[in-house]
C-alpha positions in Angstrom: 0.0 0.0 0.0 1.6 3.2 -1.1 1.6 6.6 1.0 -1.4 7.8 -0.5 -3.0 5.3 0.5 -2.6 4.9 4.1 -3.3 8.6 4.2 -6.6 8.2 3.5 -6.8 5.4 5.7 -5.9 6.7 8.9 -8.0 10.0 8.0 -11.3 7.4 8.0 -9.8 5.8 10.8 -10.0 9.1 12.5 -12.9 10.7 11.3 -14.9 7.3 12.3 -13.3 7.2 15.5 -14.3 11.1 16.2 -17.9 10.4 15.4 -17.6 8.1 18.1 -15.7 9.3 20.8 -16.8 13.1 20.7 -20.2 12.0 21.3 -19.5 9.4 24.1 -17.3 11.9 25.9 -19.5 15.1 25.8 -22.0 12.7 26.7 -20.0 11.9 30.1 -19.0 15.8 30.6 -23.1 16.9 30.4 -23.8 13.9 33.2 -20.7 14.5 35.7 -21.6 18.5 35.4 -25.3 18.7 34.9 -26.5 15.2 36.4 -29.0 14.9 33.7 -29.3 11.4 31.4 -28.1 12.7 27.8 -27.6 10.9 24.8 -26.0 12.3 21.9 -26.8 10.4 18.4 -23.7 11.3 16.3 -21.8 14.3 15.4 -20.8 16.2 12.2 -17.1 17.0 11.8 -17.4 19.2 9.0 -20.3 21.9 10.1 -20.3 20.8 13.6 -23.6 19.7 14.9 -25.3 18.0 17.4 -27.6 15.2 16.1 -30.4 12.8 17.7 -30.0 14.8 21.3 -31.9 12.6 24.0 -32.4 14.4 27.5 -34.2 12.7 30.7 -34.4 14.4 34.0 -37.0 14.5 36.5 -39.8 12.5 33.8 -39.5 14.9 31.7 -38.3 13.7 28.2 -36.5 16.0 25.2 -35.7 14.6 22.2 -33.5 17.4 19.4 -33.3 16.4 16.2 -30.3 18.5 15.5 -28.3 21.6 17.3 -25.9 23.5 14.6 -23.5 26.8 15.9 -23.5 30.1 14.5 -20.4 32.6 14.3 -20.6 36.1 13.7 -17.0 35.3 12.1 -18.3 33.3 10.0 -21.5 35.3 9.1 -22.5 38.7 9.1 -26.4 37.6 9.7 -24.8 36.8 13.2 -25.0 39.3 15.6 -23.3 37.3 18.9 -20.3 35.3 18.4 -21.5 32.4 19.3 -25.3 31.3 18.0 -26.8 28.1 19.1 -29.6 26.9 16.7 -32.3 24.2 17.7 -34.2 22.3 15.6 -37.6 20.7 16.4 -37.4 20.3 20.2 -40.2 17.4 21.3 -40.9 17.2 25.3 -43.0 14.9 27.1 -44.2 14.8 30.1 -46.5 12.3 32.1 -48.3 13.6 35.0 -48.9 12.0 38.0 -50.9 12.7 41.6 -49.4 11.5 44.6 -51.0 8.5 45.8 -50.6 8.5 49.6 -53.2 10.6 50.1 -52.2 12.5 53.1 -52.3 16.0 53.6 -49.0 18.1 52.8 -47.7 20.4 55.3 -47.3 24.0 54.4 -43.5 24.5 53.0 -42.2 28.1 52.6 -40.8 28.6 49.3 -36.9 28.6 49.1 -35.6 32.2 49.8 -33.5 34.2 47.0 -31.8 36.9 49.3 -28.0 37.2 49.0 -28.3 34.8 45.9 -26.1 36.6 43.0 -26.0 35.6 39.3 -23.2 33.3 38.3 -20.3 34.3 36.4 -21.1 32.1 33.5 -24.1 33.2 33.0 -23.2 37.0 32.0 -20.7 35.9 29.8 -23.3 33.4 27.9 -25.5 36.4 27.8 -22.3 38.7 26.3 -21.4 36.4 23.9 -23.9 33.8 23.5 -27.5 33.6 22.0 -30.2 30.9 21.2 -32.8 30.5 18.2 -35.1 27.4 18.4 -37.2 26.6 15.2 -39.6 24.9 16.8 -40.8 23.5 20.1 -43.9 20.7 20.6 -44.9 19.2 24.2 -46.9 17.0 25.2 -48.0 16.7 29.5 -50.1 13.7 29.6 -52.2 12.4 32.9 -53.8 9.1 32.7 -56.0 9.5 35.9 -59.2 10.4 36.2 -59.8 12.9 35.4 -57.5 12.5 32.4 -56.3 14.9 30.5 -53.7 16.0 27.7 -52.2 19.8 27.2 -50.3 19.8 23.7 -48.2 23.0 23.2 -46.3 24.4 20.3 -44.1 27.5 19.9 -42.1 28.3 16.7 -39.4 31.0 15.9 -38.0 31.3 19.8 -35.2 33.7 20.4 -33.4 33.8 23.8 -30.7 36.5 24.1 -29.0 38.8 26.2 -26.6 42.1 26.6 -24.9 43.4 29.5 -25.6 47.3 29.9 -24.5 50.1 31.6 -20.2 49.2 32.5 -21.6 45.1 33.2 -23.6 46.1 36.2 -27.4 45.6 34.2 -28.0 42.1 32.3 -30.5 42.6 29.7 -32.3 39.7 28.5 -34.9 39.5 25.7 -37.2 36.8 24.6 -39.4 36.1 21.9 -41.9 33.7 20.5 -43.3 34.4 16.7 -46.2 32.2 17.9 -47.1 29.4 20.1 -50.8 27.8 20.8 -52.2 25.4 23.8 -54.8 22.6 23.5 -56.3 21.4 27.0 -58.0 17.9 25.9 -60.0 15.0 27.2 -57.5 12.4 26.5 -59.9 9.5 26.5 -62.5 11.5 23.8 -60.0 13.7 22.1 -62.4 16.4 22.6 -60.8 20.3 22.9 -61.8 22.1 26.0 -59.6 25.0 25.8 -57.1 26.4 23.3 -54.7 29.8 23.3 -52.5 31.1 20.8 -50.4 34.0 21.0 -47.3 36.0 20.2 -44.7 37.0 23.2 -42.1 39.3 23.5 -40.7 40.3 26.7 -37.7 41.5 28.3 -35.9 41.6 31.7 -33.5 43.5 33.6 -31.2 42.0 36.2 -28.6 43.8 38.6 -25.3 41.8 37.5 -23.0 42.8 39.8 -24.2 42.5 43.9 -27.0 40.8 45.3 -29.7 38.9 42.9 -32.4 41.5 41.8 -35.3 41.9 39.0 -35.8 45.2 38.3 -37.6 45.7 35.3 -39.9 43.4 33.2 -41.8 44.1 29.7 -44.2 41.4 28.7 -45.9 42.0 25.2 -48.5 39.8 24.1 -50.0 40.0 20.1 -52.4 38.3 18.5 -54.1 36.8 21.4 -57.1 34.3 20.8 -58.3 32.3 23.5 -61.5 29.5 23.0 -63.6 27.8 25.9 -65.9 25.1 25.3 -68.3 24.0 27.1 -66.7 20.8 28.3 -64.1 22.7 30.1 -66.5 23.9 33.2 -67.4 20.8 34.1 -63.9 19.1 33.5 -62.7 22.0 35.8 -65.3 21.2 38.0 -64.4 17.8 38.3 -60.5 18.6 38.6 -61.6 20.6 41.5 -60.3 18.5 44.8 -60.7 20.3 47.8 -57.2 18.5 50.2 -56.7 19.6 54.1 -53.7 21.5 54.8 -51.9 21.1 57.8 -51.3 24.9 57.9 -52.8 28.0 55.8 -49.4 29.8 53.5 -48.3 32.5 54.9 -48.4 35.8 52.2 -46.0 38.1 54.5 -42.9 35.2 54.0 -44.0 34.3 50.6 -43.2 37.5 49.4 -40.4 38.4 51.7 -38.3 35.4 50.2 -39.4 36.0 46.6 -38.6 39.4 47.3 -35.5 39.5 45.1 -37.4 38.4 41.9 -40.3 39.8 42.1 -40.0 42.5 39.4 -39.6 46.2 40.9 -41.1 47.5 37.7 -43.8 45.4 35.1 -45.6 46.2 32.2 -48.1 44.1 30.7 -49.2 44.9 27.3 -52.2 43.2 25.4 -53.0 43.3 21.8 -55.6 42.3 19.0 -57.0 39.8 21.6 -59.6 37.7 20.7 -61.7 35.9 22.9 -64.0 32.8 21.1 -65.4 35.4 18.5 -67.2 36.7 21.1 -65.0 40.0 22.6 -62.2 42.1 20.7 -59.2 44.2 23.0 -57.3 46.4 20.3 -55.0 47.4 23.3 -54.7 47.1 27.0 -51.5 47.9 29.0 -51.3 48.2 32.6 -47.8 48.7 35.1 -47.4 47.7 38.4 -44.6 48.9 40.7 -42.9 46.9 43.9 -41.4 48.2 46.5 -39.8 45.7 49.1 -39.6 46.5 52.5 -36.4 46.0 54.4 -35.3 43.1 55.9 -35.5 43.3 60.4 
């Protein structure tokens, strides 16, 4: 075999054993630093990509069919230097009651004073932005009363900017449109469907103690249905469970203090409520002012 020869075969042997290994050893690297279950089809060498993405955690299953990067060396479409892009995302999710039965105390929610925001996460939000094409789930409860919620959302956009010398993080999000089906799983029959368009944005403090200062949530094209069928599912969803102890507003919102946005504003546009109301525009703002901790 002349030179030329075994050239080409140790390239194969190497691009075959790098469609291999990559995958088995990024596979490792997500569990040991994420403890999630990951599974990673194959890889492309040439346009790097992500193919056949499995993800369990918590019952929750996500299948990717494919995850391809973005450069804004490579592209002038690309505004960050690093874009992820995700291709038709499919969760599922089976819900479950819990079956002893017995009443569950009370439990404060966990408290997010003198939390800060990591490191990492500015300079993903610097550098670093995410498209997703699509995005289908489906939460499925087999109980009585059974039900199935199917969601879709297409053209999501995740990004973020640091602002004002690092000390704001800006982060945006948008959805070109997404929809909600509430059915009776065992008749297929629609209860309740909404579709919308969302854009919001949020303002952190980066630098110092965790805090939400400003949120923007736009809503478009809002249509909402109710059938019939849904009152009397709701009404038989309705459970009424004794509670060891009654929550406590004061420390609920004393804990969630730090993410409760200081300043929202909700706007609502061409809403459409089941042919039977129309809002051209509704906007309201809210303000929060959190008292000192003793």
């Amino acid at each position: 075999m002349d030179g030329f020869g075994i050239f080409l075969l140790l390239c194969g042997g190497f691009y075959l054993a790098c469609r291999w290994l990559l995958p088995e050893l990024l596979t490792w690297l997500i569990k040991r630093r994420f403890h999630i279950e990951i599974r990673i089809g194959r890889i492309g060498l040439f346009y790097f990509n992500l193919k056949d993405v499995f993800i369990a955690k918590n019952g929750f299953t996500v299948h990717i069919d494919k995850v391809s990067f973005r450069s804004s060396f490579l592209s002038s479409e690309v505004a960050k230097l690093l874009s992820v892009v995700v291709h038709d995302v499919r969760i599922n999710k089976d819900v479950q009651d819990r079956r002893d039965g017995r009443p569950q105390p009370w439990q404060p929610p966990p408290s997010f004073h003198d939390q800060r925001i990591p490191p990492i996460v500015i300079t993903f939000a610097q550098f670093m932005a995410v498209d997703i094409h699509s995005v289908t789930g489906v939460f499925l409860r087999t109980e009585r009363p059974e039900w199935l919620l199917h969601v879709t959302m297409a053209d999501l956009h995740l990004d973020g900017s640091v602002l004002h010398s690092s000390r704001s993080l800006l982060v945006n999000v948008t959805i070109g449109s997404s929809s909600a089906k509430l059915l009776r799983h065992s008749a297929d029959a629609c209860l309740a469907e909404l579709s919308v368009a969302l854009a919001a944005e949020a303002t952190f403090v980066a630098q110092g103690p965790l805090s939400l200062e400003k949120v923007y949530v736009g809503l478009e094209h809002t249509k909402a249905v109710i059938n019939d069928e849904f009152y009397s599912f709701a009404q038989e969803r309705h459970k009424t469970e004794p509670a060891s102890g009654k929550p406590d507003v004061a420390v609920i919102v004393q804990r969630l203090a730090p993410i409760i946005p200081k300043l929202l504003t909700l706007k609502l546009e061409d809403a459409l409520l089941q042919d039977l109301a129309f809002l051209q525009c509704f906007q309201v703002t809210t303000r929060f002012a959190p008292a000192l901790p003793p």
